[in-house]
C-alpha atoms as a printed R data frame, in Angstrom:
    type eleno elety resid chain resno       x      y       z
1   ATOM     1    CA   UNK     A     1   0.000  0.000   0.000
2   ATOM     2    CA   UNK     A     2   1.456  3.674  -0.580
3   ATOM     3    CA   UNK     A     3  -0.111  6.965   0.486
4   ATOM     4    CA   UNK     A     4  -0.356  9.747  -2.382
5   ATOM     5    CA   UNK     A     5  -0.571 12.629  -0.461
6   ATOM     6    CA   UNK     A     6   0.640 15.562  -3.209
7   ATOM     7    CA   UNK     A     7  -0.600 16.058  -6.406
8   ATOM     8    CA   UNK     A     8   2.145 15.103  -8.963
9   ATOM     9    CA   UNK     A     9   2.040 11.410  -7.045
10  ATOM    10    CA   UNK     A    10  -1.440 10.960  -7.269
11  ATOM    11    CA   UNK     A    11  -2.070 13.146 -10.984
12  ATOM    12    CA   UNK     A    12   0.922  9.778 -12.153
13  ATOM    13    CA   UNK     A    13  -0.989  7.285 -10.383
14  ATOM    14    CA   UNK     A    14  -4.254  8.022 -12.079
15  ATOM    15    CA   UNK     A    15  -2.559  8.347 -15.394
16  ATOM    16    CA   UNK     A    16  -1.093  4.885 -15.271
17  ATOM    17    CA   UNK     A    17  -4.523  3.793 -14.936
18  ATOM    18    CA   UNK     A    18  -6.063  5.675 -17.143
19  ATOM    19    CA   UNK     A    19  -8.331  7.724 -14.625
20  ATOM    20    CA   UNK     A    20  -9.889 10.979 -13.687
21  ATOM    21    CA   UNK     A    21 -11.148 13.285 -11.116
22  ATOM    22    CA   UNK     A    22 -15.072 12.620 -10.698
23  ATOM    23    CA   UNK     A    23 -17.575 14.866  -8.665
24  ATOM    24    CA   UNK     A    24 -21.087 13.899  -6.902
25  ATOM    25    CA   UNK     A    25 -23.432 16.268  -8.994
26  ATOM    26    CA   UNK     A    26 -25.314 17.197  -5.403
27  ATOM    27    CA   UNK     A    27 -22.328 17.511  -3.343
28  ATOM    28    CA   UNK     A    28 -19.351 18.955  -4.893
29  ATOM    29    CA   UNK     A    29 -17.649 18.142  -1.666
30  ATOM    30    CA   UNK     A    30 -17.586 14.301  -2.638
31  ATOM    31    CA   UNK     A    31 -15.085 13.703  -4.862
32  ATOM    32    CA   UNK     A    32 -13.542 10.131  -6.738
33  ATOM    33    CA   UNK     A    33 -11.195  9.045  -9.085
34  ATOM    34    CA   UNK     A    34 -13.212  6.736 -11.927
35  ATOM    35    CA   UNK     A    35 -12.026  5.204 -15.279
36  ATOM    36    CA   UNK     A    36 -14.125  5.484 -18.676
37  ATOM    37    CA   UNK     A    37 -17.341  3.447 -18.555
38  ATOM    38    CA   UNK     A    38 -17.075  3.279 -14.223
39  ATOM    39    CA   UNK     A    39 -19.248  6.721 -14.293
40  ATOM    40    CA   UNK     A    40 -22.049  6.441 -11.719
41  ATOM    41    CA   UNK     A    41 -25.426  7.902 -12.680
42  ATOM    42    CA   UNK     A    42 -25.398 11.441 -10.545
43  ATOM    43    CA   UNK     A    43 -21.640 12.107 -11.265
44  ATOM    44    CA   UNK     A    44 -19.622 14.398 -13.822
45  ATOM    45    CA   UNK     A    45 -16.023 14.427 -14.669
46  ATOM    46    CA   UNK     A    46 -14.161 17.292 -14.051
47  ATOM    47    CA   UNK     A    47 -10.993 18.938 -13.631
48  ATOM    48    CA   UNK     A    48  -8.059 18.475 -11.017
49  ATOM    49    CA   UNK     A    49  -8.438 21.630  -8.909
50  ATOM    50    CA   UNK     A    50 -12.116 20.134  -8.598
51  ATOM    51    CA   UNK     A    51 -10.722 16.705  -7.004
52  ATOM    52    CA   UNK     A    52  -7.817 18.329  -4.951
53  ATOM    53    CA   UNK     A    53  -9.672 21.510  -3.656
54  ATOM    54    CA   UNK     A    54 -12.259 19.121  -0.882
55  ATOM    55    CA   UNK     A    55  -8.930 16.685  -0.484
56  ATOM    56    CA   UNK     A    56  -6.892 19.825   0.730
57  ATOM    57    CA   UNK     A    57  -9.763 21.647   2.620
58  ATOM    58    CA   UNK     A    58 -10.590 18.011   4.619
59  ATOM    59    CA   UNK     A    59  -6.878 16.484   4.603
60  ATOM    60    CA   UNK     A    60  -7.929 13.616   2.671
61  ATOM    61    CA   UNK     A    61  -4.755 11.756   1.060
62  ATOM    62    CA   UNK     A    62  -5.670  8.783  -1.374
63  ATOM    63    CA   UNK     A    63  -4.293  5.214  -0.444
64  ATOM    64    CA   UNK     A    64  -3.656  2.563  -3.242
65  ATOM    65    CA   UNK     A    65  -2.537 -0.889  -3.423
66  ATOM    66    CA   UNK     A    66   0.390 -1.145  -5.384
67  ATOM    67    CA   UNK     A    67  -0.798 -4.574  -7.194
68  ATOM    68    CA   UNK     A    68  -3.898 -4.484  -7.624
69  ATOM    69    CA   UNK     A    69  -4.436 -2.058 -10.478
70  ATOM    70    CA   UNK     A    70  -6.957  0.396  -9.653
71  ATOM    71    CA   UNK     A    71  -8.117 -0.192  -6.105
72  ATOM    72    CA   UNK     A    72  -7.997  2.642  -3.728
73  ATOM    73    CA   UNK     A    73  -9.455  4.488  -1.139
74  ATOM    74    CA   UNK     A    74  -9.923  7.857  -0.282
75  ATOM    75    CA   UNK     A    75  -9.190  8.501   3.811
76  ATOM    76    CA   UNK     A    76  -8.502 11.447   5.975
77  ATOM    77    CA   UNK     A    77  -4.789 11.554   7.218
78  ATOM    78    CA   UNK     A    78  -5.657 10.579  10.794
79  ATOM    79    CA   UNK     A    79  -7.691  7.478   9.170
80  ATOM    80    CA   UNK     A    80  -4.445  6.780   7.394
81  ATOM    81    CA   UNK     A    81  -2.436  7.212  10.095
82  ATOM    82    CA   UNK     A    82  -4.050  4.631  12.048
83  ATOM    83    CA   UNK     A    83  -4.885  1.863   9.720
84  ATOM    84    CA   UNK     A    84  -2.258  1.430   8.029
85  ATOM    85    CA   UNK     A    85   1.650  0.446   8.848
86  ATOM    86    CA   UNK     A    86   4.339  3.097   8.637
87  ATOM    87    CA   UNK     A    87   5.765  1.913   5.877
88  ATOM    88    CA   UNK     A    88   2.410  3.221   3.840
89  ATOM    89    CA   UNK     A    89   4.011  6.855   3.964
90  ATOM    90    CA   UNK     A    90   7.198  5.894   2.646
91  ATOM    91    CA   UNK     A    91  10.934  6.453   4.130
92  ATOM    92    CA   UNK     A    92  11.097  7.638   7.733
93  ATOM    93    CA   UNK     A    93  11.696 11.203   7.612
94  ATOM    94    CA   UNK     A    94  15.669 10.615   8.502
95  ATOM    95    CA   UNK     A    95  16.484  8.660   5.587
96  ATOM    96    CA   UNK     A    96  14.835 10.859   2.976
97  ATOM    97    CA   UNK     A    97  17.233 13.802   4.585
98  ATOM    98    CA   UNK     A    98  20.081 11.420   4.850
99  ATOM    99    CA   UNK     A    99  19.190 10.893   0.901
100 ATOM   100    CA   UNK     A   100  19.045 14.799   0.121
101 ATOM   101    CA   UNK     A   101  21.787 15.420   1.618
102 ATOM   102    CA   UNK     A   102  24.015 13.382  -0.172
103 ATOM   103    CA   UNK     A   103  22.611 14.859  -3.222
104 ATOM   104    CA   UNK     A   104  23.845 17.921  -2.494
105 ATOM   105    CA   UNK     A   105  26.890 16.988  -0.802
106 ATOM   106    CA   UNK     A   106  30.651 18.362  -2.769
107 ATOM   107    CA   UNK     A   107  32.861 15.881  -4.226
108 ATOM   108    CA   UNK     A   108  35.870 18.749  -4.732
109 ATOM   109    CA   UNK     A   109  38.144 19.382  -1.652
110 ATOM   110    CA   UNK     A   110  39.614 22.712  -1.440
111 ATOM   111    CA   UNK     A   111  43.424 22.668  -2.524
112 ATOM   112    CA   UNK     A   112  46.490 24.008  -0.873
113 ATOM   113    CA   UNK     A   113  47.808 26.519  -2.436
């Protein structure tokens, strides 16, 4: 399982499967992610800002199984948080600056002159 929680990781996701944002006609607050021919009656397709505007506003990330194709769910973070294991979120925090940091870190020693 992974946690898409910004909106390059989940726009990629939903790409691969050939998906896109979907919004309850009554209650633009309830928003999906559907693929052609899964439309609902009472449902409309729209844009991005449409599907990450009520995710944002009600810290809602989007959890997917990573082999099972297009199964996910849609869950507040403290849902998340509790449900699922740690490794969900990806790298502890530590590792992903232990990562950057070597990205950034100088080969070249200063010479004597």
């Amino acid at each position: 399982m992974h946690v898409l929680t910004n909106r390059r990781a989940v726009i990629e996701w939903a790409a691969s499967q050939h998906a896109y944002p979907v919004q309850k006609i009554d209650d633009p607050s309830q928003v999906e992610l559907s693929k052609a021919g899964e439309v609902e009656t009472g449902w409309r397709r729209v844009g991005w800002e449409q599907l990450f505007t009520p995710l944002d506003r009600e810290h809602r990330v989007i959890v997917v199984t990573a082999d099972s194709g297009f199964e996910h769910r849609i869950l507040t973070e403290a849902q998340a948080h509790a449900e699922l294991p740690a490794e969900a979120f990806g790298p502890p925090w530590w590792k992903t600056l232990l990562h950057e940091v070597w990205l950034v870190r100088r080969d070249d020693k200063p010479t004597a002159a």
